[in-house]
C-alpha positions in Angstrom: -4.0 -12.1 -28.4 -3.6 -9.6 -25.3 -7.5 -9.1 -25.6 -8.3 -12.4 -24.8 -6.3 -12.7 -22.2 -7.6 -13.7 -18.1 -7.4 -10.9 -16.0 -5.0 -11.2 -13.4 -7.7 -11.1 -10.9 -11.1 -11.5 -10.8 -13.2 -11.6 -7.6 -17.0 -11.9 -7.6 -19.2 -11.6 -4.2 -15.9 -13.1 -2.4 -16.4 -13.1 1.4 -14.3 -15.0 4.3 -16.3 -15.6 7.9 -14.6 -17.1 10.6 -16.2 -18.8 14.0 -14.6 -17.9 17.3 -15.1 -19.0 20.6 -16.9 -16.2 22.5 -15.0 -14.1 25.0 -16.1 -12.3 28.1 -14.4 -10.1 30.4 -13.5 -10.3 33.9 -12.0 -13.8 35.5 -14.7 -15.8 36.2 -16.4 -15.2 33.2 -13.3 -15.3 31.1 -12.8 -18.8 32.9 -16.1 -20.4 32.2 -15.4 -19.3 28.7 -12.8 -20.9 28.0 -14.8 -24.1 28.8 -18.1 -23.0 27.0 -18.7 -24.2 23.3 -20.6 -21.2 22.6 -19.5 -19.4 19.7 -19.8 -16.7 16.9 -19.1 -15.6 13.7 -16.9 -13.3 12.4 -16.7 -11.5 8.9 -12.9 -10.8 7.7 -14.5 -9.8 4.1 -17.9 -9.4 3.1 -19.0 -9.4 -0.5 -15.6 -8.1 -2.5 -16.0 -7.9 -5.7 -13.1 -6.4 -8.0 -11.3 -7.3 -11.6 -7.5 -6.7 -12.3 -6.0 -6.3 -15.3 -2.8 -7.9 -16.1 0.3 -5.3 -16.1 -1.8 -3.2 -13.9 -0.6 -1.8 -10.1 -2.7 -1.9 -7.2 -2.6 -0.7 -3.9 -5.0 -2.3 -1.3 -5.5 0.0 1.3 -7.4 -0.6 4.9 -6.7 -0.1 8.4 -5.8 -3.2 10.9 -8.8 -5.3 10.7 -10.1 -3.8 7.6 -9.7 -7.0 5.3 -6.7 -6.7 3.5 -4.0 -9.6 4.6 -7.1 -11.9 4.5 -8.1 -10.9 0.7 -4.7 -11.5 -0.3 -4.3 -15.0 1.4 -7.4 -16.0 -0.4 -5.6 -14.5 -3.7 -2.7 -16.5 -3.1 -4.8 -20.1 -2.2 -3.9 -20.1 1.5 -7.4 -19.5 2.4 -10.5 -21.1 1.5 -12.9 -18.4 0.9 -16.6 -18.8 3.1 -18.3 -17.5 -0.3 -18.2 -15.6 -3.9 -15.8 -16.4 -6.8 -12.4 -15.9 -7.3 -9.8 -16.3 -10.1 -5.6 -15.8 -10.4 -4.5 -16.4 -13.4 -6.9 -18.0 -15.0 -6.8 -20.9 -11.9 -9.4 -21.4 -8.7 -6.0 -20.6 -6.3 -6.8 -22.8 -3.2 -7.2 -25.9 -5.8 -4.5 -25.1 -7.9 -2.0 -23.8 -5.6 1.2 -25.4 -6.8 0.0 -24.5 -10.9 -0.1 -21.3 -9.4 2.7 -21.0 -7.6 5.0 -21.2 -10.8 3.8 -17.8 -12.1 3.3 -15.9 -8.8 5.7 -14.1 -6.5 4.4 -13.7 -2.7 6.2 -11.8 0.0 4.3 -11.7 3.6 6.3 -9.0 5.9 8.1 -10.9 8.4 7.2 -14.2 7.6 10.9 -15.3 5.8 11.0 -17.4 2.2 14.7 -17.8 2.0 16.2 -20.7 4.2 17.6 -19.8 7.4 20.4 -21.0 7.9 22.4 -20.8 4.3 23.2 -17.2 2.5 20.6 -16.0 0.5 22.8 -16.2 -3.2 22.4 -20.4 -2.4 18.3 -19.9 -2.1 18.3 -17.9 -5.4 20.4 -20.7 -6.5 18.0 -23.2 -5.3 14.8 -20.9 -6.8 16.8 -21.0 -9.7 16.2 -24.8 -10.6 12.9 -25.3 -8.7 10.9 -22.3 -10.5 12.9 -23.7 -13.8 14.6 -20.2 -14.2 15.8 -19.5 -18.3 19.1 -18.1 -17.4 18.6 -15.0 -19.2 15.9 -14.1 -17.0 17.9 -15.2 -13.8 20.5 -13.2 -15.0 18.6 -9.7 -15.4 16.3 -10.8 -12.4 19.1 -11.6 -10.0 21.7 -9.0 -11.2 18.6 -6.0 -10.6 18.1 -7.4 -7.3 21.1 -7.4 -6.2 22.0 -3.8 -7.4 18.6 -2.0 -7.1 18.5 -3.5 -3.3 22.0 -3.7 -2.5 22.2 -6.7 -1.4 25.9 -7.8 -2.5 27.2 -6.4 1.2 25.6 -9.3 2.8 24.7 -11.6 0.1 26.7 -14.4 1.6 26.0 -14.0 4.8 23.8 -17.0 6.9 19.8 -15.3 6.7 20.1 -16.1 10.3 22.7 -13.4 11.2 20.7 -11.1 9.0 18.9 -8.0 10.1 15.4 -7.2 9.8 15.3 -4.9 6.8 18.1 -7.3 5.1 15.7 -10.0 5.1 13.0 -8.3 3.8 15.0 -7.5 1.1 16.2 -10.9 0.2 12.7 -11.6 0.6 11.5 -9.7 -2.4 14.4 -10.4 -4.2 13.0 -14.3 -3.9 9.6 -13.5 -4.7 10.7 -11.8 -8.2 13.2 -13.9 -9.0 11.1 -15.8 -11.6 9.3 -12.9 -12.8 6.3 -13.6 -12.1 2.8 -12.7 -14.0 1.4 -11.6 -10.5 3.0 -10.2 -7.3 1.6 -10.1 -3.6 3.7 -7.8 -1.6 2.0 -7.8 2.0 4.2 -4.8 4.1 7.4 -5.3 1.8 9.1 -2.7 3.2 9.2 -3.3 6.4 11.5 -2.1 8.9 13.8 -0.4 6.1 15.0 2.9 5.8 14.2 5.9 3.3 17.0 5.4 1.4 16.2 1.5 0.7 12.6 2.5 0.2 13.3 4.1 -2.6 15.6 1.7 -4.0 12.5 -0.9 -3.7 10.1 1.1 -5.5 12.3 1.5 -8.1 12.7 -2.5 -8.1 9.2 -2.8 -8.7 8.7 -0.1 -11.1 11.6 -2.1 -13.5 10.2 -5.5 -13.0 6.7 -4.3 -14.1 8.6 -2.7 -17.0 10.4 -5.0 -18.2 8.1 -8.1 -17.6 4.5 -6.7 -17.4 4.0 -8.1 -13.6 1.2 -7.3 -11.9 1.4 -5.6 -8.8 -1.0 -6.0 -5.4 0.7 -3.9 -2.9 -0.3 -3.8 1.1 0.8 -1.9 2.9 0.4 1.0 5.8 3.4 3.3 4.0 1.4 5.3 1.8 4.2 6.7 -0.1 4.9 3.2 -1.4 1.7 3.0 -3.2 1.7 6.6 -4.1 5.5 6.0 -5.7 4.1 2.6 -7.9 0.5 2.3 -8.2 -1.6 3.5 -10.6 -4.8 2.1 -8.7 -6.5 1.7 -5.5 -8.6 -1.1 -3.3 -9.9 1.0 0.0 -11.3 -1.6 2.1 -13.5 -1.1 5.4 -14.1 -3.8 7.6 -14.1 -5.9 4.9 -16.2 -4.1 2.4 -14.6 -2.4 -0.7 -15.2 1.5 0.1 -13.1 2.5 -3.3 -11.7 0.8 -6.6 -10.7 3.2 -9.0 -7.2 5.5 -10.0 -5.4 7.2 -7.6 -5.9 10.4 -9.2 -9.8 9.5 -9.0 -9.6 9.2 -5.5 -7.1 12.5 -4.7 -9.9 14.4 -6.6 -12.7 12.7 -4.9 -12.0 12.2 -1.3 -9.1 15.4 -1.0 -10.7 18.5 0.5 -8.6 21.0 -1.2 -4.5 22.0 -1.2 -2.1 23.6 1.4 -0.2 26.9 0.2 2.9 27.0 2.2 4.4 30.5 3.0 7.9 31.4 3.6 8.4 34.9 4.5 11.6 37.3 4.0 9.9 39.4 6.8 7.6 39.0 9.9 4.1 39.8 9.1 2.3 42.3 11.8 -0.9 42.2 13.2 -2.4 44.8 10.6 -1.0 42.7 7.7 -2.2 39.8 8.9 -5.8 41.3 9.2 -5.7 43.0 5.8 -5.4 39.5 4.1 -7.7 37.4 5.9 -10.4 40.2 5.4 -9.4 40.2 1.6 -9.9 35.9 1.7 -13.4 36.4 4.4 -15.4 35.1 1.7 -13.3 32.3 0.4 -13.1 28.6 2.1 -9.7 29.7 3.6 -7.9 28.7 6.9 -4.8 30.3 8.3 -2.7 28.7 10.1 1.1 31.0 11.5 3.4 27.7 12.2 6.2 30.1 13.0 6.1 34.3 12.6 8.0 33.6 9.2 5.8 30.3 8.0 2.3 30.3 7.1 0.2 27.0 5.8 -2.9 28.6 4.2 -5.5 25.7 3.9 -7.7 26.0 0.7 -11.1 24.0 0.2 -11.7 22.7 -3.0 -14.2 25.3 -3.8 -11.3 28.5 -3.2 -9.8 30.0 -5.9 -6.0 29.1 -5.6 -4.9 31.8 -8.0 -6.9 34.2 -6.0 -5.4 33.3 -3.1 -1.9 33.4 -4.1 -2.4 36.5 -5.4 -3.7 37.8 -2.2 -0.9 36.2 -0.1 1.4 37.8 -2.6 0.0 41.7 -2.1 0.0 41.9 1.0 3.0 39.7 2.4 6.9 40.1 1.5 7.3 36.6 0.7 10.5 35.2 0.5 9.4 31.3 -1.0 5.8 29.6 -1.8 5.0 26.3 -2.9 1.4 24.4 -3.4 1.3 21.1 -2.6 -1.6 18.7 -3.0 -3.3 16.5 0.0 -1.1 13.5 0.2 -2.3 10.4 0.3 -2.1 9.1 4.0 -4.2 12.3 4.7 -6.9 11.8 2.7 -7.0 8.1 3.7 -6.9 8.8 7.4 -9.6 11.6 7.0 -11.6 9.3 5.1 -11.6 7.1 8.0 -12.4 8.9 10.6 -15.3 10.6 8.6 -16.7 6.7 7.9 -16.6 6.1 11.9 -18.1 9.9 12.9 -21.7 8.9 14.8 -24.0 10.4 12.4 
């Protein structure tokens, strides 16, 4: 049965263009503007084509301006696309928004869900009988929310009177209240701290557990997708510049790993020599953050055995660790390298 299953997602040639009125700069011009009918077109999306799987995790990644909030409003039926095909669940979603609605949880950063003015247990009341909630379900969905995001502290307190980061956890504690087949989460995790971070990952990782939600993530905190994602969208400008699995893309796009030197004793000049003449030939870069750290930059193509080893021999080294490139590096290099003039 699971083989004939829709795909969560499917997208073919989808593409959004707006029209604008055309701006100019300076007073005058800026003036007559404003009264001119002239106008042009814009491109939010061009030509984004992508299939998800359902139970599957994806991060869409993009700078400002780079498509993302748009794709998912089209997703999620609040925009009409300009072109292309697209499918949630089986449904067209701007024709079918209210069908849709039923199996589909949406959270859109600082845009509230939850009434203002009431505490937020009486709106998961309220979700409770207008999503037609088993009680079973409410029970394990409502109970993990509330201990996962701790929200108990201010559970019964007016939304109104709530801060920033308690809303946005009441928020997503709305949108998976009814376990949905398919999440949007558009900057979930907005204005909390670490420690509440963590705590919302973990949310997500046990609702996708337990109920086989899929999972479209946006968002500019890399370590959110990195922690629950299995799977990237990189979008530029509105084109799809990567679809494929996060470990495809760290071994793709990553130019190498950082070796991270900790030393029991200060390194002199002569030391110092001897092992960069030992690594001359290797794609090495040193780099002495203090006279007892050392961050030794290794291209893909160096030998990181060989260069341990080296470090080792001729340094008294008091700790060492590797670490790969995380993910917001690679992403931001990737960037910059798609807007070098060639």
């Amino acid at each position: 049965m699971a083989g004939t299953m829709v795909p969560a997602i499917l997208a073919e040639n989808l593409g959004k263009t707006y029209t604008r009125r055309k701006r100019k700069s300076g007073f005058w011009p800026g003036l007559r503007a404003y009264f001119s009918t002239e106008s042009e077109r814009f491109a939010a999306v061009t030509d984004l084509s992508f299939r998800v799987e359902r139970g599957e995790s994806v991060g869409l990644i993009g700078e400002n301006g780079a498509g993302k909030s748009t794709t998912v409003k089209m997703l999620t039926g609040i925009l009409v696309p300009s072109e292309g095909r697209i499918e949630t669940l089986g449904v067209v979603p701007w024709r079918e928004r209210r069908r849709l609605a039923q199996n589909m949880g949406v959270v859109f950063g600082q845009k509230p869900q939850i009434l203002w003015d009431i505490p937020a247990r009486e709106s998961f009341r309220l979700l409770k009988v207008m999503y037609a909630i088993p009680d079973d379900v409410f029970r394990f969905t409502y109970d993990e929310a509330v201990e996962r995001l701790e929200l108990a502290e201010f559970i019964d307190t007016p939304v109104r009177l709530l801060s920033l980061g308690q809303r946005m956890r009441c928020d997503l504690a709305a949108s998976l209240l009814h376990a949905p087949a398919v999440a949007f989460l558009d900057e979930p995790t907005i204005g909390l701290d670490v420690l509440v971070k963590e705590r919302v990952r973990e949310h997500l990782i046990e609702m996708r557990r337990r109920f086989g939600t899929t999972i479209v993530l946006t968002t500019h905190d890399l370590k959110d997708i990195s922690a629950t994602c299995e799977r990237l969208l990189v979008l530029d400008r509105g084109r799809l510049l990567y679809d494929g699995s996060r470990q495809g893309f760290e071994e793709r796009f990553a130019h190498g790993r950082t070796l991270l030197v900790d030393l029991g004793s200060e390194a002199d000049a002569a030391t110092r020599g001897a092992l960069e003449r030992d690594l001359a030939d290797d794609d090495v870069t040193f780099t002495w953050d203090t006279p007892h750290r050392l961050r030794v930059e290794c291209a893909r193509s160096a030998s990181a055995p060989k260069v341990t080893a080296s470090v080792l021999e001729h340094l008294h080294v008091a700790d060492l660790a590797v670490q790969g490139a995380e993910l917001d590096a690679i992403v931001t290099r990737l960037y910059r390298t798609a807007k070098a003039p060639a």
